[in-house]
BAVEX-781969 format. One record per residue (C-alpha): residue in one letter; x, y, z. Coordinates in steps of 0.2 Angstrom, whole numbers, plus 2048, in hexadecimal, padded with zeros to 3 digits. Example, Ala and Ser with C-alpha at 12.3 -4.5 7.8 and 13.67 -1.06 7.14 Angstrom:
a83E7EA827s8447FB824
END
This chain:
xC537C3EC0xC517B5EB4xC617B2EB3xC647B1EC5xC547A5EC6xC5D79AEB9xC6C798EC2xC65794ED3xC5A786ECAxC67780EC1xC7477EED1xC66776EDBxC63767ECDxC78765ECExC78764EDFxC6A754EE0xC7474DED2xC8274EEDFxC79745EEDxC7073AEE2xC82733EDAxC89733EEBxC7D729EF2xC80717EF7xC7B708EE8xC726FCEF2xC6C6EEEE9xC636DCEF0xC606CAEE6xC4F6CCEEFxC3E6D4EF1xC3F6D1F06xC496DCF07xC4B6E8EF7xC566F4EF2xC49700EF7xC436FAF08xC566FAF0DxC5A70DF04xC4A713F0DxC4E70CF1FxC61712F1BxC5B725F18xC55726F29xC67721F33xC75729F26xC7573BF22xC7773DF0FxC8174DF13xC8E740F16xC90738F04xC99729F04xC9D71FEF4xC9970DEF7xC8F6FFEF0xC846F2EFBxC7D6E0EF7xC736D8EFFxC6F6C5EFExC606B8F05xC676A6F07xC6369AF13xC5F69EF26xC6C6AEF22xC6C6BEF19xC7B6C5F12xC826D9F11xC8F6DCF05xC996EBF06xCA56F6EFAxCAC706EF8xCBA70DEEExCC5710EFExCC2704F09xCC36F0F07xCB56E4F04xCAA6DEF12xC9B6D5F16xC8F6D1F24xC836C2F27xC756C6F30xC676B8F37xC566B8F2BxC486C2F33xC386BCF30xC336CCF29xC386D9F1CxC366E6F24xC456E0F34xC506D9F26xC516E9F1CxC536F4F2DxC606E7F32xC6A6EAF1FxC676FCF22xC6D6FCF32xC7E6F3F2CxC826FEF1ExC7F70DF2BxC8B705F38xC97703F2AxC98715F22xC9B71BF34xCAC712F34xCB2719F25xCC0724F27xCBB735F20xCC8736F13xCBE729F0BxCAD733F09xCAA73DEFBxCA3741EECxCA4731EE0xC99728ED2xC94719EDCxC9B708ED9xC916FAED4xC956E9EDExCA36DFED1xC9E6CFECBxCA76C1ED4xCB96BDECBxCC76C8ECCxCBF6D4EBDxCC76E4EC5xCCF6ECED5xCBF6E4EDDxCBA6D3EE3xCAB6CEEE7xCAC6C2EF9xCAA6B1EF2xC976A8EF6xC95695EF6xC81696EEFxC7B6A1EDFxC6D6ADEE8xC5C6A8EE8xC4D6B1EDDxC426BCEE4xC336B4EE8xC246B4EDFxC136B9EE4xC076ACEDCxC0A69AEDCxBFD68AED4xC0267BEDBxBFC668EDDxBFB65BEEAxBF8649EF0xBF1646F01xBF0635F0CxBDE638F18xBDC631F27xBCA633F31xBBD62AF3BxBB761FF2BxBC6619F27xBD761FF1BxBD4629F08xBDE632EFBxBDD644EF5xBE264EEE9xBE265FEE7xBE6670EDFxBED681EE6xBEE693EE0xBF769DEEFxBF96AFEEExC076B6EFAxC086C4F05xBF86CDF01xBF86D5F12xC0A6D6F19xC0F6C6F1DxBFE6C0F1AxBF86B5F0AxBEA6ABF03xBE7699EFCxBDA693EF4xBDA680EF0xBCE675EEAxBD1661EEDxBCA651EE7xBC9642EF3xBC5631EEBxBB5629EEDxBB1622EFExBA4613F03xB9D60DF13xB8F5FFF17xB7E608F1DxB715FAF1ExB6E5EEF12xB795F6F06xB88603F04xB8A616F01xB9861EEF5xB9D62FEFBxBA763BEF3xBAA64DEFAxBB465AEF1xBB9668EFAxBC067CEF6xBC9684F05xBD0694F08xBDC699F14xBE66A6F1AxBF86A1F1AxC066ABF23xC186A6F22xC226A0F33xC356A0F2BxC3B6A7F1CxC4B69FF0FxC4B692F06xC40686F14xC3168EF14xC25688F25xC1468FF24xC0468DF2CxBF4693F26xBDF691F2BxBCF694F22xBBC690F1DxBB967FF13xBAA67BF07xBA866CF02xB9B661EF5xB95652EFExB8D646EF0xB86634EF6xB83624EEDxB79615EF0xB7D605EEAxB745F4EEExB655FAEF6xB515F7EF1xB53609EECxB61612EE7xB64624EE9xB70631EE7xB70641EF2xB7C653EEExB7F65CF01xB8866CF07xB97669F12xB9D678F1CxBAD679F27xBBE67FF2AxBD167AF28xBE167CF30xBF2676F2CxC05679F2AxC0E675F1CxC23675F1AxC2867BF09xC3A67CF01xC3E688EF3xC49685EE5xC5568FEDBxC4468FECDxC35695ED0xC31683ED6xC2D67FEE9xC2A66DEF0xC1D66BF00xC1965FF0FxC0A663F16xC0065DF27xBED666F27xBDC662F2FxBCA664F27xBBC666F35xBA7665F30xBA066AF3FxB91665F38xB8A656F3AxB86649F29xB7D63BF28xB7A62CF1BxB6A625F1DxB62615F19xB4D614F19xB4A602F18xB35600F17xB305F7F24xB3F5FCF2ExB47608F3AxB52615F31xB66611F30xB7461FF32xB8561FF2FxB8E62FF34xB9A638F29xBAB63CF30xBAC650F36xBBF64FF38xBC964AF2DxBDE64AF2CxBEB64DF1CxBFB64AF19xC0464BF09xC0E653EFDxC0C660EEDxC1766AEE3xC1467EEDExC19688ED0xC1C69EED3xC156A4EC4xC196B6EC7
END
């Protein structure tokens, strides 16, 4: 009875070694999509009981992903396929490649067999790898610290910013978070006899969700702002210095291209709103009370450059 038990055990774990070596090699140059993503979505349109031994590559370039193909009886082949803005379509897209391509196999080519890996590109062997113009592009990374210089533009007049960034992508699906905290330069305006210098840092976080994928990266992203509003008199009978809470919200868009490193270069177009009201005020004794009104929008345009840590 033992025996018997043994034997049945023992013929089971050969025939998933069987399946499992007869199983298609995919492999991708990417994490959108991965080998895994494209494996999963490809065990739900080919049935394993129909073992096929062929390798599958997939590449991310720009605007195109590309499906290689081999097996040991049939020739090389590969299918470009438009980028999907999400991973989930690009690897049912790759999936459903590789499944449309088994099906034309003739079935003296399907069969038990060690899979192949896809050859390097050269003539190393009976295989040769179809010949790409660009080396492929690393997966992306997840957490990026980045810098910038803004040119500001509101009601008071024109400013400089700058600013820095730590950006943490797809948190939630396509979905990410930036927290930034920027510096504008000292600003001064006449109130009364005398002038104010103003100065308001802000922190900012917005939710960020990619609209393309590649290597031009355009995203758009919106979230609350804080910001430290600090006042200075100068040239007045007295003068004072005031700290105030600014509270608001931004929006912007940004255009970002990716390079072969793990650096990216940025454009960026965004709007800072203090729905708020904020006031400078002169009391002049023996006079009526002066405001100047701070600006509650405010424009930026510039550019930064980020860094993919990991």
């Amino acid at each position: 009875m033992k025996s018997a038990t043994c034997v049945v055990a023992l013929a089971a774990l050969c025939l998933a070694a069987m399946s499992a070596e007869a199983a298609p090699l995919i492999t991708s140059d990417s994490d959108c999509p991965s080998a895994g993503d494209v494996r999963a979505r490809l065990a739900g349109l080919w049935s394993w009981d129909n073992l096929a031994s062929i390798a599958a590559h997939i590449r991310v370039e720009v605007g195109q992903m590309t499906v290689e193909l081999v097996s040991e009886s049939e020739p090389a082949a590969s299918r470009v396929l438009p980028v999907e803005p999400d991973c989930e379509s690009r690897a049912q897209a790759a999936a459903l490649v590789i499944a449309a391509w088994l099906d034309t196999m003739t079935a003296d080519s399907l069969g038990l067999a060690v899979p192949v890996a896809v050859p390097p590109a050269g003539p190393t062997g009976p295989w040769v790898r179809v010949p790409v113009s660009e080396r492929p592009l690393p997966a992306q990374a997840r957490l990026w610290l980045g810098v910038g210089a803004l040119a500001s533009g509101d009601a008071r007049g024109a400013g400089a910013v700058l600013s820095g960034e730590a950006a943490w992508l797809r948190l939630a699906g396509r979905f990410g978070l930036l927290a930034e905290l920027s510096f504008p330069l000292p600003r001064e305006m006449s109130v009364g006899q005398g002038t104010a210098r103003w100065w308001r840092p802000v922190l900012a976080l917005a939710l960020r969700a990619p609209l393309t994928q590649g290597t031009w990266i355009f995203d758009g992203g919106v979230g609350p702002a804080c910001g430290l509003l600090v006042v200075a008199g100068s040239g007045f009978d007295q003068n004072h210095t005031d700290v105030a809470v600014s509270w608001g919200a931004t929006a912007g868009l940004r255009l970002a291209h990716r390079s072969r490193s793990r650096w990216a270069y940025w454009a960026e177009l965004r709007m800072l709103l203090w729905p708020a009201a904020q006031n400078i005020r002169n009391d002049v004794t023996g006079s009526a009370s002066r405001l100047a009104a701070l600006p509650r929008i405010e424009a930026q345009l510039g550019l930064g450059l980020s860094f993919g840590v990991f």
